[in-house]
C-alpha positions in Angstrom: 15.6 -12.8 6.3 14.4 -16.2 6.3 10.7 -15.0 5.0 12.5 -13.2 2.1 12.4 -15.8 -1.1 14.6 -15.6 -4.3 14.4 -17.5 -7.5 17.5 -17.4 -9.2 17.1 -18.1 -12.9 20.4 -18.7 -15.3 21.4 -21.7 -17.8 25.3 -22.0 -16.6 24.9 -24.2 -14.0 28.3 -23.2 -12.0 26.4 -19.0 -11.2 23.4 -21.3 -9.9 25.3 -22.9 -7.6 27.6 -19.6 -6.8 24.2 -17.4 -5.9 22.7 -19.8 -4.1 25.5 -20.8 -2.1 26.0 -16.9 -1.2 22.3 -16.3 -0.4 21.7 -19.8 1.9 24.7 -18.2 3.8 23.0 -15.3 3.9 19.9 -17.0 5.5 17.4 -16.8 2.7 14.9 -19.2 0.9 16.9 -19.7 -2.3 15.5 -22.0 -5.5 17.1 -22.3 -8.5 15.9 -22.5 -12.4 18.1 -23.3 -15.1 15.6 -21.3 -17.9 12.7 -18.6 -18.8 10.4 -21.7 -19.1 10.9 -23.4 -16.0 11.1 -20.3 -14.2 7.3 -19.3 -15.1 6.6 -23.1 -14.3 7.5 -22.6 -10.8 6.3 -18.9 -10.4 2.7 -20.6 -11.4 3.3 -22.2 -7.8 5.1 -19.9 -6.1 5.0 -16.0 -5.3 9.2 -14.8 -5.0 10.2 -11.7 -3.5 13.1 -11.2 -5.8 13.6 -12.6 -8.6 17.5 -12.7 -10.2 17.9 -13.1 -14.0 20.6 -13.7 -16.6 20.1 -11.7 -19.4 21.2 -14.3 -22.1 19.3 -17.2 -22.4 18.1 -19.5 -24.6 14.6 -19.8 -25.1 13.0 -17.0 -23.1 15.6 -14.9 -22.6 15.9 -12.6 -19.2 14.3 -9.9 -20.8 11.2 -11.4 -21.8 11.1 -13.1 -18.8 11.3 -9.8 -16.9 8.2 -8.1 -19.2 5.9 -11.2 -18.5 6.8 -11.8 -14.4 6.2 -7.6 -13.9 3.0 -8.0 -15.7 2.0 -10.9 -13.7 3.4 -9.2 -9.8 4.3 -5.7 -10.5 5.8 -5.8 -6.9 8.4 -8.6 -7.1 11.8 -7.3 -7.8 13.8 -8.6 -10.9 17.9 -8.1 -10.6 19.3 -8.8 -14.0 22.6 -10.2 -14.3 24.9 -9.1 -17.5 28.0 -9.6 -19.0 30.1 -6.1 -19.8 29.2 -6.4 -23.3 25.4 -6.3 -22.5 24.8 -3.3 -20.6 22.8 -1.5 -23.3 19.9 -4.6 -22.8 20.7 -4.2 -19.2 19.5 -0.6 -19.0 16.6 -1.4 -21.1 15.9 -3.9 -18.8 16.1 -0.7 -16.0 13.4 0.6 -18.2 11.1 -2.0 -17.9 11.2 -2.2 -14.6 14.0 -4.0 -13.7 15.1 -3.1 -10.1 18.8 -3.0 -10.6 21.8 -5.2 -12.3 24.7 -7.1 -11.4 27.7 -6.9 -13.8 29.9 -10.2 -14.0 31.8 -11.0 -12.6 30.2 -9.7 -8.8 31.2 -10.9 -5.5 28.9 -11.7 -2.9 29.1 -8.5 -0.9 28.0 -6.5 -4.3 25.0 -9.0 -4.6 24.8 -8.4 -0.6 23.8 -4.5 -1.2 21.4 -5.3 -3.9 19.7 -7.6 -1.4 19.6 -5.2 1.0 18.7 -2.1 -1.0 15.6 -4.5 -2.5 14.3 -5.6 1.3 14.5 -2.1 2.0 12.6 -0.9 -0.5 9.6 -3.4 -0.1 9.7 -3.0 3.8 8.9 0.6 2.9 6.2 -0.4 0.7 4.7 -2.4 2.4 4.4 0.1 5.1 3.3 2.8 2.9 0.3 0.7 1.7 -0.5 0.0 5.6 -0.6 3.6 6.1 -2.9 3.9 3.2 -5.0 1.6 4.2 -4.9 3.3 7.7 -6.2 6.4 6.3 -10.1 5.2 6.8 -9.9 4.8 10.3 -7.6 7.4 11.3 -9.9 10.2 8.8 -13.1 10.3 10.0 -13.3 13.9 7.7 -12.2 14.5 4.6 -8.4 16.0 4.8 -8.4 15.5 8.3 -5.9 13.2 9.5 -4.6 11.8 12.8 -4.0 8.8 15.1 -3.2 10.9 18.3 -5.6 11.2 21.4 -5.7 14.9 20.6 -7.7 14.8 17.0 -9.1 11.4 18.2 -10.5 13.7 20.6 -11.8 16.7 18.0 -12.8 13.9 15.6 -15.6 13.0 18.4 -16.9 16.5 19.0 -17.3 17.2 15.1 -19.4 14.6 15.1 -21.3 15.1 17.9 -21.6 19.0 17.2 -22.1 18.2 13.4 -25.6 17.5 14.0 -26.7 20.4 15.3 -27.2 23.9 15.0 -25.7 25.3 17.4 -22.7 28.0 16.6 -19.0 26.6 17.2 -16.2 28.8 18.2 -12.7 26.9 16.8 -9.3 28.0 18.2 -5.9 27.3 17.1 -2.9 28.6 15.9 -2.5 29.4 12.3 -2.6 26.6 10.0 -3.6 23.6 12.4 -6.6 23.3 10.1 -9.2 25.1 11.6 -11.4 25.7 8.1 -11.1 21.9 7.6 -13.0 21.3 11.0 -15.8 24.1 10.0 -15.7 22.4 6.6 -16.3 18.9 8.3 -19.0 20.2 10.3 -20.9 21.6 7.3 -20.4 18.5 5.5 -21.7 16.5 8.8 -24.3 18.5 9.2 -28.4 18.7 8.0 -27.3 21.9 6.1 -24.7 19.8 4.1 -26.9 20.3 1.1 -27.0 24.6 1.2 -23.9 26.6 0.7 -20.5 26.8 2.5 -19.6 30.1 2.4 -16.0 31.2 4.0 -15.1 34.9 5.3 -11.3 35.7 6.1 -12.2 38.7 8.1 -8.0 39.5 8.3 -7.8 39.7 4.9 -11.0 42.2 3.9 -10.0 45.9 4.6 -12.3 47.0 6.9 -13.9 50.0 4.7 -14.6 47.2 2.2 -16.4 44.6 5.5 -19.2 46.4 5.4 -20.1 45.5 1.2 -18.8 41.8 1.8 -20.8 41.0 4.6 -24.1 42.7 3.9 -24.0 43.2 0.2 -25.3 46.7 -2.0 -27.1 48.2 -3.8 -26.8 49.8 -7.0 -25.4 53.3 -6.7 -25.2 53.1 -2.8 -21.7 54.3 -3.7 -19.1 55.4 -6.1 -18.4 51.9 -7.4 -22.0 50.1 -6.6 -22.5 49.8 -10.7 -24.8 46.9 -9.6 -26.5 45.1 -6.7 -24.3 42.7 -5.2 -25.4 40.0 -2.7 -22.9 39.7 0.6 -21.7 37.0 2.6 -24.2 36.7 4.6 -27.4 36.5 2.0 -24.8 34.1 0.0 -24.8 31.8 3.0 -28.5 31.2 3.8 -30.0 27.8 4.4 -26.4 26.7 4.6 -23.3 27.4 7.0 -21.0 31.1 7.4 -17.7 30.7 8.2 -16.1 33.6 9.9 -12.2 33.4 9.9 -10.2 35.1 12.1 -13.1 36.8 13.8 -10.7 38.2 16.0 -9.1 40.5 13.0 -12.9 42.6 12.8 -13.2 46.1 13.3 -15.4 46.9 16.8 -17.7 48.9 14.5 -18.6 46.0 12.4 -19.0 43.5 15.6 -22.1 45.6 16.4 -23.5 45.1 13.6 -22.6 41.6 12.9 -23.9 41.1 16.1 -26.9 42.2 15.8 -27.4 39.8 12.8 -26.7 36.9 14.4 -29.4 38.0 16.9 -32.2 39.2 14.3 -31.1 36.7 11.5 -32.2 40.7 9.5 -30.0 42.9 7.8 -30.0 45.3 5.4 -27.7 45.7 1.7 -25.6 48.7 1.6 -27.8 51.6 0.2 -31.0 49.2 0.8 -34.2 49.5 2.2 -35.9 46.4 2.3 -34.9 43.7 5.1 -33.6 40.8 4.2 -34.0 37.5 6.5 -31.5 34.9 6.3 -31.1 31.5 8.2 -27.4 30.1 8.5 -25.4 28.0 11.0 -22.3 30.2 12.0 -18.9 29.1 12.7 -15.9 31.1 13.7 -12.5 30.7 14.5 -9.7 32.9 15.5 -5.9 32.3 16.2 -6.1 34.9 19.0 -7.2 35.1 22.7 -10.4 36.2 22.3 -10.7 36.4 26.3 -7.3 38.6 26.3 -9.1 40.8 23.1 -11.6 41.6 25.2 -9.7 42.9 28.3 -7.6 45.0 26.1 -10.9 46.3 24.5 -10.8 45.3 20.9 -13.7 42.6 20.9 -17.1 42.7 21.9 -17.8 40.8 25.3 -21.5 39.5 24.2 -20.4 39.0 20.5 -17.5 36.6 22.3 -20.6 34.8 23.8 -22.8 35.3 21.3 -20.3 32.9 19.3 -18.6 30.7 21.9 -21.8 28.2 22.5 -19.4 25.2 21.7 -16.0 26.0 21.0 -13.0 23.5 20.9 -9.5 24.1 19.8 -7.1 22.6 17.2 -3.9 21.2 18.4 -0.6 22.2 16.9 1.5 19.5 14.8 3.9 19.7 17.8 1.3 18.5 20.4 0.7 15.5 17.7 3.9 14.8 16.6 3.0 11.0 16.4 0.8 12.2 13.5 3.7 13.5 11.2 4.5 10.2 9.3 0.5 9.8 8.6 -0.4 13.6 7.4 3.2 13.4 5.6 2.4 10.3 3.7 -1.2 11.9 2.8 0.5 15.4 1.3 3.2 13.2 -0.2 0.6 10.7 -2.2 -1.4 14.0 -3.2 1.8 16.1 -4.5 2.9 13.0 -6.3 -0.4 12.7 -8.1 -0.7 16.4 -9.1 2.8 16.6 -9.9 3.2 12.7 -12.1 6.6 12.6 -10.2 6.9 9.1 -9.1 8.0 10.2 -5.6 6.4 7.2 -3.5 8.4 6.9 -0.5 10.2 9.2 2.6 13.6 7.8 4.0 13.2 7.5 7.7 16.0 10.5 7.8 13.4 12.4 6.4 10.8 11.6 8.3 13.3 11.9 11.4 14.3 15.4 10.1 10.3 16.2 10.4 9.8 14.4 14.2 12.5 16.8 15.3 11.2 19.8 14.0 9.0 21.8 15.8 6.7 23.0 13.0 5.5 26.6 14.2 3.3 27.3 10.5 1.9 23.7 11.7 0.2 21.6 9.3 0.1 24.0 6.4 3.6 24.4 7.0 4.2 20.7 6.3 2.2 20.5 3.5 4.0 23.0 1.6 7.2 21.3 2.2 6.2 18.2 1.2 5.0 19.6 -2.1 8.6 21.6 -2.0 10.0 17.9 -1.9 8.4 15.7 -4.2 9.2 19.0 -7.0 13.0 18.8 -6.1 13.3 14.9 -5.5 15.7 13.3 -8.0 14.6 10.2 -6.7 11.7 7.8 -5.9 12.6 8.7 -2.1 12.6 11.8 -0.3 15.6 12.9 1.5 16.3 14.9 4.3 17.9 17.7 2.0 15.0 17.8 0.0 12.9 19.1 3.0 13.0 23.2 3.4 13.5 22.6 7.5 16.7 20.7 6.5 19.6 22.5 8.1 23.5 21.0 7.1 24.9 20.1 10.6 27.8 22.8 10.3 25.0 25.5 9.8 26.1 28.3 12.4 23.9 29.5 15.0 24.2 33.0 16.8 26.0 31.9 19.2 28.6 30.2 17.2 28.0 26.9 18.1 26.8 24.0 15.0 23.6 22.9 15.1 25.0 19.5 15.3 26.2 20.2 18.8 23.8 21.7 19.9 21.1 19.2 19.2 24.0 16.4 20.3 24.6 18.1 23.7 20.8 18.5 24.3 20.1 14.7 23.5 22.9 13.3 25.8 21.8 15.3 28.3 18.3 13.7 28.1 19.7 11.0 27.8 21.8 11.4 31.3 18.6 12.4 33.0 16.8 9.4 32.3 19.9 6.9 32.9 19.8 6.4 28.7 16.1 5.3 29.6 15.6 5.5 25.6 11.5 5.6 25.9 11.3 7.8 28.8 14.4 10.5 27.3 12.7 10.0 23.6 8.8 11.0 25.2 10.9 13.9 26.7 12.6 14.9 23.2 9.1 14.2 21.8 10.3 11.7 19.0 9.7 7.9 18.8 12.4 5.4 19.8 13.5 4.9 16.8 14.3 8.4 15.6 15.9 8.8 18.7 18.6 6.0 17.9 19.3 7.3 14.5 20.3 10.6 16.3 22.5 8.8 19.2 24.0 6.7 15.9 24.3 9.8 13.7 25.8 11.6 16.3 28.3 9.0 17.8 26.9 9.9 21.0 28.6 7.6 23.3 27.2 5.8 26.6 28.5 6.1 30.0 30.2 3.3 31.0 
């Protein structure tokens, strides 16, 4: 508290001496002002953290005082102190960026929660802008963000792999971000100036693959009213991305096959051959090694594409990554939506390290987006997640989620001998999260 330092500014000499009394107690770095005037002479010298102003003053009055010190530090706080008959000025102080007001007569524990509620708030933000500043180092790629061992790890092989030509084969479940890794190695990559051209292979009917891919002629069939290029002509002298090559038709891996081989193929309905040169990538949420026992996938197109393959890990193997890619979608969301949503509570972000994310990091972004629309606030809260579940929520069994998760952390807990790093790497959470849950819970320790 000592590093926190308040500037209390107001002409009756008696609610000097009454603040600064309460705060010294308190253990802060308290000055005092008796006007507007001296108070900009001493913040010439000076940078305050919180800054607490009477209203009424002569000279500069409290509210003038505010507009020039936010224009000067738009990050110091300003508490405004009013009489009853001045809360309308008050609340136009609010407006202008006033952080809160004190009604007199207040007692010290009322100033006590303003305080506390203001070092709160700039420990927050102050951590937000580290993590923004963070974002250089820990995203190598656009979009692609992490701190753990595991994309540290898939950071190095895009870049190594980047270079080259060779075809990649990316694994992962759905929505780890397997297009962002092709995307980053087409970016990466000498072919970063030609096209980028992206093929969800599960979402083409497979009477239609054949057109998409390979392109038509005009009047090769009922609807050809025109030549159409395909995929694959689209893509040349840049880099195909196949999607969920794992979703295509066994007919259609021949031939695709047989295009990666030639680098030939022929439109719909054509005649002519039609060379292209591309760098192809492909990913697939499925086991292309099981596919290929059961007999749906083609064993040389399998090798044909896995020359360098690496997979994506799920959010869950990376939970240490949640706060960073949360504070990314939040800062985007917030943008896009002008909500001024800048910060999530750590029961929020507790709420997140618990969960076990299986739509990954698509899943998170789309409720983060969810959150910042149904905020009230300039924090998010744990009910404004989607994967927020009230504690009395009934399971199956009839059991509350809140003993459930209770009875599953004590006996982690127990394991480990309360060993709160060792039973929180076992949870998979951080310390921290794990104390809010033994304090939320009233989980008690054996004596």
């Amino acid at each position: 508290m000592g590093s926190t330092k308040i500037l209390v500014v107001d002409d009756e000499l008696i609610m000097r001496e009454s603040l600064a009394g309460w705060l010294y107690r308190d253990g802060y770095d308290v000055k005092t002002v008796g006007s507007g005037e001296e108070a900009l002479e001493r913040l010439k010298g000076t940078r305050f953290d919180i800054l607490l102003v009477d209203i009424k003053m002569e000279g500069i009055s409290g509210l003038d005082l505010l507009r020039q010190v936010k224009e000067d530090d738009p990050d110091v706080a300003v508490v405004m102190i009013t009489a009853y008959g001045s809360i309308s000025t008050a609340i136009e102080a609010m407006k202008n960026g006033a952080f809160d007001y004190l009604l007199k007569p207040f007692d010290p524990e009322a100033l006590g929660v303003v305080i506390d509620k203001i070092i709160e708030h700039q420990d927050q933000a102050r951590e937000n802008i580290f993590l923004r500043e963070q974002f250089k180092d820990r995203t190598r790629f656009e979009s692609m963000i992490g701190q753990s061992k595991a994309m540290q790890e898939v950071f190095d092989l895009i870049q190594d792999v980047a270079p080259t030509g060779s075809t990649v084969l990316i694994t992962g479940e759905t929505g780890t971000g397997k297009g962002l890794a092709a995307k980053a190695i087409h970016t990466n990559s000498p072919r970063c100036e030609g096209p980028f051209v992206q093929v969800n292979c599960g979402a083409i009917p497979e009477h239609l693959m054949e057109s998409e891919l390979f392109g038509h002629q005009k009047g090769a069939f009922t609807d050809a009213k025109e030549t159409k290029k395909g995929r694959l002509e689209l893509a040349h002298d840049g880099t195909l991305l196949l999607d969920e090559i794992g979703e295509i038709g066994m007919r259609m891996q021949i031939d695709l096959l047989r295009v990666l081989e030639d680098g030939v193929f022929y439109r719909v309905g054509g005649t002519q051959p039609i060379e292209v040169d591309f760098r192809v990538i492909a990913s697939t949420n499925r086991n292309l090694e099981e596919a290929i026992k059961e007999g749906i996938f083609r064993e040389d197109l399998y090798y044909r594409l896995n020359v360098i393959s690496f997979q994506m890990p799920s959010l869950r193997e990376r939970k240490e990554d949640i706060p960073l890619v949360a504070e990314h979608f939040l800062l985007r969301f917030s943008q896009e939506t002008n909500k001024p949503v800048d910060q999530i509570s750590r029961e929020a972000i507790d709420e997140m390290m618990l969960y076990e994310w299986p739509g990954n990091v698509r899943e998170l972004e789309n409720a983060l987006e969810r959150a910042v629309v149904v905020c009230k606030g300039r924090k998010i809260l744990p009910e404004d997640l989607p994967i927020f579940r009230p504690e009395y929520l009934a399971l199956p069994n009839g059991n509350s989620l809140k003993r459930v998760e209770t009875e599953h952390i004590t006996k982690i807990l127990n394991i480990n001998q309360w060993n709160i790093a060792k039973s929180a790497k076992v949870l998979g959470v951080d310390r921290s999260t794990l104390y809010n849950k033994i304090k939320r819970y009233q989980i008690p320790k054996p004596t």
